[in-house]
N, C-alpha and C positions, 0 to 999 in steps of 0.2 A: 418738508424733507421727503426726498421720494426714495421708498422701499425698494431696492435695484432687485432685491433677492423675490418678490414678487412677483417678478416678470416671467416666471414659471408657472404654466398652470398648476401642474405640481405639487409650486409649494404654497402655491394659494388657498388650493384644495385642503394641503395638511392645514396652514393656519388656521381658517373656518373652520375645522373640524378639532382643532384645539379650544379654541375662541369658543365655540360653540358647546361641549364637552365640559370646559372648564366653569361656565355658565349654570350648566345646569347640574354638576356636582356642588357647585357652592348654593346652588337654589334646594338641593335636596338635602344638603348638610343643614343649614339651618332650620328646614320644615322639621329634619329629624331631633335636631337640640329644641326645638318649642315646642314640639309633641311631644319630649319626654319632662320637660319643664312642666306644660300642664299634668302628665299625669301625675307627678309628684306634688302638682297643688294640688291634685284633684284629693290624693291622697291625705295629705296635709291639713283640709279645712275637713273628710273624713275623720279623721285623731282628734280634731279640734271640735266637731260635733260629739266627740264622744264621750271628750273631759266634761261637757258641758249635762248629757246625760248623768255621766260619774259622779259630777257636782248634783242633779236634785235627787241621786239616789243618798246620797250620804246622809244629805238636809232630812229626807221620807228617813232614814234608819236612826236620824237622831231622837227623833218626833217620838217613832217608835221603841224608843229604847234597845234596841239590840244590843247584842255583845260586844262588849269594848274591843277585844280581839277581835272578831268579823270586821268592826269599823276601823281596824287601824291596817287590815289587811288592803282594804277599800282606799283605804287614802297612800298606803303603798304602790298600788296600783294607778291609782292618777297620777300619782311620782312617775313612776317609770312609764306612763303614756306622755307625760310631758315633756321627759327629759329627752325619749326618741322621737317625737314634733322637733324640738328643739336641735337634735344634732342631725336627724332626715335618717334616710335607709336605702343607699344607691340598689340593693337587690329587688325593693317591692315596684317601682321607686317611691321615695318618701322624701319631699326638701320642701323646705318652706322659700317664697321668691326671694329673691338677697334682692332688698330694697328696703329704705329706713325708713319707712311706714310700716313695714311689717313686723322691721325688728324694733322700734319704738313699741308698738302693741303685743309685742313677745315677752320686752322686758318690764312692762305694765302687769301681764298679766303673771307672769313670776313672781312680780313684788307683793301682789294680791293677794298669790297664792300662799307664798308663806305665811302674809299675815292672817287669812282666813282659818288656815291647816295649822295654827294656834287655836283659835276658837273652836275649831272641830275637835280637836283633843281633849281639852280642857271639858268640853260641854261630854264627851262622850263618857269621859272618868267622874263628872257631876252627872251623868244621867242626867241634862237640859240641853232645851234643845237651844239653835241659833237664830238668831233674830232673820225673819226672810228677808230683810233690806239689803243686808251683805254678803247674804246666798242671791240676791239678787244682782247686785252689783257685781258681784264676780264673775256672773253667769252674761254679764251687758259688755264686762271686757273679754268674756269668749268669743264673744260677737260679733265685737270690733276685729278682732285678731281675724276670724272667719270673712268678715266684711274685708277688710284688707287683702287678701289675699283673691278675692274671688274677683277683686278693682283686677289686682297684678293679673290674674288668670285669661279676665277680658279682654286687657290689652294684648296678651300674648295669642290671644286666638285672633284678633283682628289682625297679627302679624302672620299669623301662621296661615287666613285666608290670602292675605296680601300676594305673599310667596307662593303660595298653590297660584293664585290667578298670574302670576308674574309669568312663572314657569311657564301654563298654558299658553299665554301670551308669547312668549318666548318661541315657544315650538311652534306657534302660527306664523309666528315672523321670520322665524328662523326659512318654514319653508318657503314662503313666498321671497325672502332673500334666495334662496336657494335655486328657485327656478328660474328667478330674473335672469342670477350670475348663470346657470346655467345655458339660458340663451344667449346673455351676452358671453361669453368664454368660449362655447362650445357649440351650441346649434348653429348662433350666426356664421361664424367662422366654418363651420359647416356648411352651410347653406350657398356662403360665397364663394366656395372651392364647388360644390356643387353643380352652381351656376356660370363658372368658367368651362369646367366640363364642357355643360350643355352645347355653351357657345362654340366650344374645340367641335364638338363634336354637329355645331350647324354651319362649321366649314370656317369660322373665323379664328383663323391659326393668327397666333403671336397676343389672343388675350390674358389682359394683366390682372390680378386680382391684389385688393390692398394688403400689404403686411400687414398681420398681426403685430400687438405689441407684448404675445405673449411669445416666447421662446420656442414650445413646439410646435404650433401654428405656424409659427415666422419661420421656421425651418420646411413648414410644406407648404407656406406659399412661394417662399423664394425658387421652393424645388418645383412649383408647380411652372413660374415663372419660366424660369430655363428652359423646364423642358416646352413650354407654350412657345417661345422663341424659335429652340431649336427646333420645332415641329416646323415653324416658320421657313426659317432660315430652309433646311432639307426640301419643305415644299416648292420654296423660291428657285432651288438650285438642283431640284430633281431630275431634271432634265439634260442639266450638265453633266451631274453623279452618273447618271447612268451612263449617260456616253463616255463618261470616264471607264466606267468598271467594265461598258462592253468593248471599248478598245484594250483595256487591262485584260482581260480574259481572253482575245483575238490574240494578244499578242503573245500569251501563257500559251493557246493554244497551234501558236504557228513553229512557238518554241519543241514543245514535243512534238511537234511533225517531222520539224526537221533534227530535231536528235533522233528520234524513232528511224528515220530515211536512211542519215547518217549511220548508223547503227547496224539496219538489215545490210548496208552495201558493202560495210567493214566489214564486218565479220563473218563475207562471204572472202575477203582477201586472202591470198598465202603468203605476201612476203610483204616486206618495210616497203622497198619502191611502190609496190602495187596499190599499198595501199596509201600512201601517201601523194602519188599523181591521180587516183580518183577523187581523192578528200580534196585536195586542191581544184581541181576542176571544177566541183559543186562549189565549194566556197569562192570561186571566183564568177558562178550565177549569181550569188547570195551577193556580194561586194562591186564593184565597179573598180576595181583594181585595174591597173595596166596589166602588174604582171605579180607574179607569188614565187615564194621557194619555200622549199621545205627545207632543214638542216638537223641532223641528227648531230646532237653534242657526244664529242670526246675528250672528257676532260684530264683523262692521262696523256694525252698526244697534244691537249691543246688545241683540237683543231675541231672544225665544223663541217660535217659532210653532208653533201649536196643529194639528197634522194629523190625527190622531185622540184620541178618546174613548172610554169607557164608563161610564155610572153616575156622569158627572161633572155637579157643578152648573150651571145657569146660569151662578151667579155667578161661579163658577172659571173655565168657559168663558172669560166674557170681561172678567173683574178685570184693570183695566193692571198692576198689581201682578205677577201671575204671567207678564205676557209680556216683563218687563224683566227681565235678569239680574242686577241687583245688588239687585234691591228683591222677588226672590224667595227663598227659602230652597233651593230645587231649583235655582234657578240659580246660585248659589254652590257647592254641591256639584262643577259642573262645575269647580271650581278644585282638587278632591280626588282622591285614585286610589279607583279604585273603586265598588262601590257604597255609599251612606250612606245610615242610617237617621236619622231624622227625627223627633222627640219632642217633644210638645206637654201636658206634665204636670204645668206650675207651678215657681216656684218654685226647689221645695224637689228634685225628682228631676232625671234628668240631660235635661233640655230645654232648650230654645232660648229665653233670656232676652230676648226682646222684647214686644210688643205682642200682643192676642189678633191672629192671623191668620184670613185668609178659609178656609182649611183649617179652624181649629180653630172656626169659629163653622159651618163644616158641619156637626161631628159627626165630623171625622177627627182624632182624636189621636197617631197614628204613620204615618208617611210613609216607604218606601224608595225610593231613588234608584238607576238604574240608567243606566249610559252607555252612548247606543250609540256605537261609533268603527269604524273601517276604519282600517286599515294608519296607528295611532299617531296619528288624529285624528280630534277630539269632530266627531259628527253631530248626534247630539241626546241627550235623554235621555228615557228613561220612568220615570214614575212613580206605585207602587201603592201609593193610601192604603185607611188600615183603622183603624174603630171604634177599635181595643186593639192594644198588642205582640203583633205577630206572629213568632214565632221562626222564622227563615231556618233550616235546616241549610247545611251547608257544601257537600253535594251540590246543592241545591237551587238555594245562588248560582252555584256555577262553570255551571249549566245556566241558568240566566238569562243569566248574562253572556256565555256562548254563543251561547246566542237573537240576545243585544243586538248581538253582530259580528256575526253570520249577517244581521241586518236591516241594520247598516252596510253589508254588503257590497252587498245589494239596493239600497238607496237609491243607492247610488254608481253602481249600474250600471243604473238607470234614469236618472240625472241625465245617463250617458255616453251612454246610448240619446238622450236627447231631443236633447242637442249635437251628436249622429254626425247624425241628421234635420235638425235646422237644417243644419248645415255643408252635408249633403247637400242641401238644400231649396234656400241660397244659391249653392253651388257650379252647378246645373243652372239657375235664375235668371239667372247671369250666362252660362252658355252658352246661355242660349235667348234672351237678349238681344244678343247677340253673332249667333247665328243671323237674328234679325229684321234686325238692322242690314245684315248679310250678302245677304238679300233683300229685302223688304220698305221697309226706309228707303233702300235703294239707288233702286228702282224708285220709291220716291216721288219722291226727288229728280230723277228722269231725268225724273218725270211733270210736275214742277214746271219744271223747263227748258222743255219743251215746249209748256205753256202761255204761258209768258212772249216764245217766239219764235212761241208763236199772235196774240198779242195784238198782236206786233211786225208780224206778215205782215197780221194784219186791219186795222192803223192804215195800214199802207203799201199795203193793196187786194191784195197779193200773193194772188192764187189758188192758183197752185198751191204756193207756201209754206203755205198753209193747208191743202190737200192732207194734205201731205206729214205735217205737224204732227200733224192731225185722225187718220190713219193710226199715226202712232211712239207717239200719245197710246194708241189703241186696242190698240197692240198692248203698251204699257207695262200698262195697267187688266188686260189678260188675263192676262200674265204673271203680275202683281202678284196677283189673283185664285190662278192656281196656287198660287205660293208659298202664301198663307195655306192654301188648301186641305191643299196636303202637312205645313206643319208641324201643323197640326190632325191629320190623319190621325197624324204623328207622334207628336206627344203623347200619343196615346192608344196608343200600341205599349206592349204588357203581355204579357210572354212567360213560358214558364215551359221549364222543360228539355226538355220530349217536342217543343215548341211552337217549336221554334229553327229545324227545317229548313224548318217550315210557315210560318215568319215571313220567311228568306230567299227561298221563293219566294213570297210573295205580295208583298213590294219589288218585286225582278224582275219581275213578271207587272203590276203596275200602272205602274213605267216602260216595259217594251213598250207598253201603252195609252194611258202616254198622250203618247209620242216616237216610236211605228212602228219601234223599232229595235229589230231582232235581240238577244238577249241570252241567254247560254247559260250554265247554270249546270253546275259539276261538281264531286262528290265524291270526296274519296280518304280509303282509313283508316277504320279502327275504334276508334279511340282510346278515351279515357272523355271524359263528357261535362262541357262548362265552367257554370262557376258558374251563377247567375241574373244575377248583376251583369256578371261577363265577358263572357256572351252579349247582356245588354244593351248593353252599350257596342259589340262589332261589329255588332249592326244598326245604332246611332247611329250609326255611322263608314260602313258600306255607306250609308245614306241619306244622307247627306253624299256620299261620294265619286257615289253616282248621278246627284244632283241637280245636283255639278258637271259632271256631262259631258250632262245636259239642257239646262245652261244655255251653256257656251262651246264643247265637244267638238266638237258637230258631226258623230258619229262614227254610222255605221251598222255598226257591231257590236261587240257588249260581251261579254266571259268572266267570271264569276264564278267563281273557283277555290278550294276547302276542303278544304285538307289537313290532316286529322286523324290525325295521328301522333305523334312523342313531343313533337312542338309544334305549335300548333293554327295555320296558316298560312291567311289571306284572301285573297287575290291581284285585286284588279278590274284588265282590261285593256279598253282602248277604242282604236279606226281613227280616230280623231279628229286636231283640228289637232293636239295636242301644243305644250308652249311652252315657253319656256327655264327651267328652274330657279331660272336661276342672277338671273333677272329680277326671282324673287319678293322675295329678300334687300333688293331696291333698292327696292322700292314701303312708303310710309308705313305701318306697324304689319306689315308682311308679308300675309299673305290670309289675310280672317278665316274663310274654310272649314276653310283645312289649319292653322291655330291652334285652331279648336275640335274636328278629329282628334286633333290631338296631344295635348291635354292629354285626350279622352277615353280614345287610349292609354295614356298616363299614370297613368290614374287605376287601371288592372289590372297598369300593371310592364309594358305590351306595348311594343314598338319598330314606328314606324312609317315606312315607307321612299315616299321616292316618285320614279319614274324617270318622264323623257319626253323624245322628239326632237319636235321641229317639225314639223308635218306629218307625222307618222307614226304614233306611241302615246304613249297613258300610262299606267302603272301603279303602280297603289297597293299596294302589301305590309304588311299588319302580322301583325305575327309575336308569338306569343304563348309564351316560352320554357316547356321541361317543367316547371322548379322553378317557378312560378309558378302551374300550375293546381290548382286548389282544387276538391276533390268536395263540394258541400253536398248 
């Protein structure tokens, strides 16, 4: 019967060491039951030497007449040394051998006893003494009984060296068991993993070394095996692998080249055409195509529009066919994943069973479709026809279709550039319309008043109404005049970074000229410098805040203050009337100056503050937080 569960070193290990263990508990149980066995004989034929003492003092006390008491205390006494021979004493230990020689000469020397321990009584109450033949005799059956037991004692001690030399034995065998198995189990099995090593390691790749028939042996020879093979195998085929992995990597690396290429020339483009007739040009170096188009989907009109070309007909140009998506073959494809190839071959091969097309009456019999999309939706698609099957590799499409997002991504973010310019275009439109109204339609209408109470003063002869009119009028056309002047001067503020301080004071320096007032500008801080857009909107806001205090201030002396620290702070202060705040809240649409501030701060994330008493100041603060400034 073969032990399957032993095929573990393991549990080989535990067995042996059960096996073994169990061996020598049972070899040390019994040497300890025979060593307490003899000392209890030892003890035993002690008690029995001593009745036999007890026996010739009684016979010596009869002789000499002693006291009847003393003598029957004496034979009390042999009583109770017999009777605990007789029942043993597991505390001293005390046991006589259970075997029926010993208890035949126990129950001899009991029947003796009583009959003797008559005669001792009787003779000791007669003051005579006992015949020595049956002090004799009784003293020949303590003898035997001692003889008996000293037989048992002998043999127990020839058992008890047996068991000591067993053991010793045991533990000699055991170890020379031990070091065998352990060469055979372990060393060996060692030794021949060892020795394949060696061999891997003196150049002979694919050696095999024997299974074990032990379980984790056999698990690293097998593993040793494999991997000895596959060292093989790799070695065998090193040469292949590598030219694999170096044309893998050439090809990894032609790929970023030409995404990199692609990439620097895009997103030097400004508009869809542009950039779709350069993309097209490179990708028709890349391809051997006849000819390419590019087509921008619209899929509320349905139709497909033609941005770029190359090598394409006329006719394809501008066939309605090809700019409707359902009555196109390429425009159907947008209903597919991927890119599709397109066959035009009869019949009978795997082509597109309809009518001859304007493709195939050019001379192009196979067509691939390529989509471009951005973040999971269709832009458009390209598509490169060719004479004949042209076989794609697999490299060659993932790198197309690469191309084709890299150009999604483009067109998206010119489409977001031209909306970011309108928004921008609209949003400054309406604050410059806002700005006119502000000046400009105000002062007309003041001008328009003044006519009407001219016309009133000259129906009525009023002179000096006419005066007065003829004057408010003159001084409304002047005004009115400014203004346009400054917003023109405005519109044409074109600043750039170095050009920010040299734009703040040339503001300052032409409202001195043209108000006579004081105006003092001051810097603090070295900070880094604000965007192009940031800086333009605080000159728009200083030219605003100026212009209100040319027009109601009133004030002979103005501070321009710029604190350039971890926030970029403008501070304008003016000696002017000053006027309630709280007045502005109350007036229709609020005041179209500090509305078109606001939203200019707005448009950078700035906070704009504005304090003033009556007749005393006012000042403008906006404040431009650190998390806000942008280094372009």
């Amino acid at each position: 019967m073969r032990f399957t569960f032993l095929n573990s070193l393991s549990a080989r290990l535990k067995f042996l060491t059960v096996v073994w263990v169990s061996a020598a508990l049972a070899s040390i149980i019994f040497t300890l039951l025979l060593s307490w066995r003899l000392e209890g004989s030892a003890a035993a034929i002690n008690d029995a030497g001593s009745l036999r003492m007890q026996a010739y003092r009684l016979g010596l006390m009869l002789r000499e007449q002693h006291n009847v008491e003393h003598i029957d205390r004496k034979i009390a006494q042999f009583d109770t040394t017999l009777q605990q021979l007789e029942r043993g004493d597991p505390v001293r230990p005390l046991s006589l051998p259970d075997t029926p020689e010993v208890g035949r000469h126990m129950e001899n020397l009991k029947a003796e006893w009583q009959h003797i321990k008559l005669q001792l009584q009787s003779a000791a109450h007669n003051r005579t003494g006992v015949e020595e033949k049956y002090l004799n005799q009784f003293v020949a059956s303590i003898d035997d009984l001692v003889s008996a037991v000293e037989i048992v004692n002998s043999r127990h001690t020839y058992w008890l060296r047996l068991f000591q030399s067993g053991l010793m034995a045991m533990v000699l065998i055991g170890a020379g068991v031990m070091v065998v198995l352990l060469y055979l189990w372990i060393i060996r099995p060692m030794e021949e993993l060892q020795n394949g090593v060696e061999r891997i390691h003196d150049g002979k790749l694919g050696t095999q070394v024997p299974i074990n028939d032990l379980a984790e042996f056999a698990q690293l020879d097998k593993g040793f095996n494999q991997m000895s093979k596959r060292l093989q195998q790799l070695y065998a085929n090193l040469e292949h692998e590598v030219a694999e992995k170096t044309r893998d990597l050439a090809d990894k690396n032609y790929t970023l080249q030409t995404l990199y290429s692609f990439s620097r020339f895009l997103n030097q483009t400004q508009t869809a055409a542009e950039a779709g007739t350069m993309f097209l040009e490179k990708i028709m170096r890349l391809i051997p195509a006849r000819a390419g188009s590019i087509r921008l989907l619209d899929f509320r009109r349905h139709r497909m529009d033609l941005v770029a070309h190359q090598g394409l007909p006329d006719t394809l140009q501008n066939a309605e066919a090809c700019q409707r998506l359902e009555d196109c073959f390429c425009g159907k494809t947008v209903q597919q994943s991927g890119w599709q190839p397109i066959h035009f071959d009869g019949p009978t091969g795997a082509s597109v069973a309809m009518h001859t097309t304007g493709c195939e009456k050019s001379g192009f019999h196979y067509l691939q479709v390529f989509k471009i999309r951005y973040n999971h939706h269709d832009l458009g698609i390209m598509t490169l026809y060719f004479h004949e099957e042209y076989a794609f590799n697999t490299h060659t499409t993932h790198l197309l279709d690469s191309l084709c997002n890299l150009l999604g991504l483009v067109l998206t973010n010119i489409r977001l550039a031209d909306e970011s310019r309108q928004l921008a275009v609209l949003q400054e439109r309406n604050l410059m319309a806002q700005g006119l109204h502000d000046s400009i339609a105000q002062t007309l209408t003041f001008l328009n008043l003044q006519v009407q109470m001219l016309e009133s003063a000259m129906t009525a002869g009023n002179q000096e109404q006419m005066s007065e009119n003829l004057q408010f009028i003159k001084d409304g056309v002047q005004e009115c005049y400014e203004d346009v002047r400054e917003l023109l001067l405005n519109f044409r503020t074109k600043i750039s970074k170095k050009e920010f301080a040299e734009a703040v004071q040339t503001l300052t320096a032409r409202f001195k000229q043209q108000t006579q007032t004081d105006i003092e500008v001051v810097w603090h801080g070295d900070g880094p410098n604000l965007s192009s857009e940031q800086q333009l909107q605080f000159i728009f806001i200083l030219q605003e805040s100026l212009s209100n205090i040319r027009k109601h201030a009133q004030a002979t002396s103005v501070k321009v203050t710029l604190d350039n620290e971890h926030d970029f702070v403008m501070t304008i202060t003016d000696n002017g009337n000053g006027f309630d705040t709280a007045s502005l809240e109350t007036l229709s649409g609020g005041h179209v100056g500090l509305n078109i501030m606001r939203e200019r701060a707005l448009r950078i994330h700035a906070r704009l503050d504005l304090e003033s008493q009556p007749g005393q100041y006012t000042q403008v603060r906006l404040t431009l937080p650190q998390e806000e400034r942008i280094l372009i």
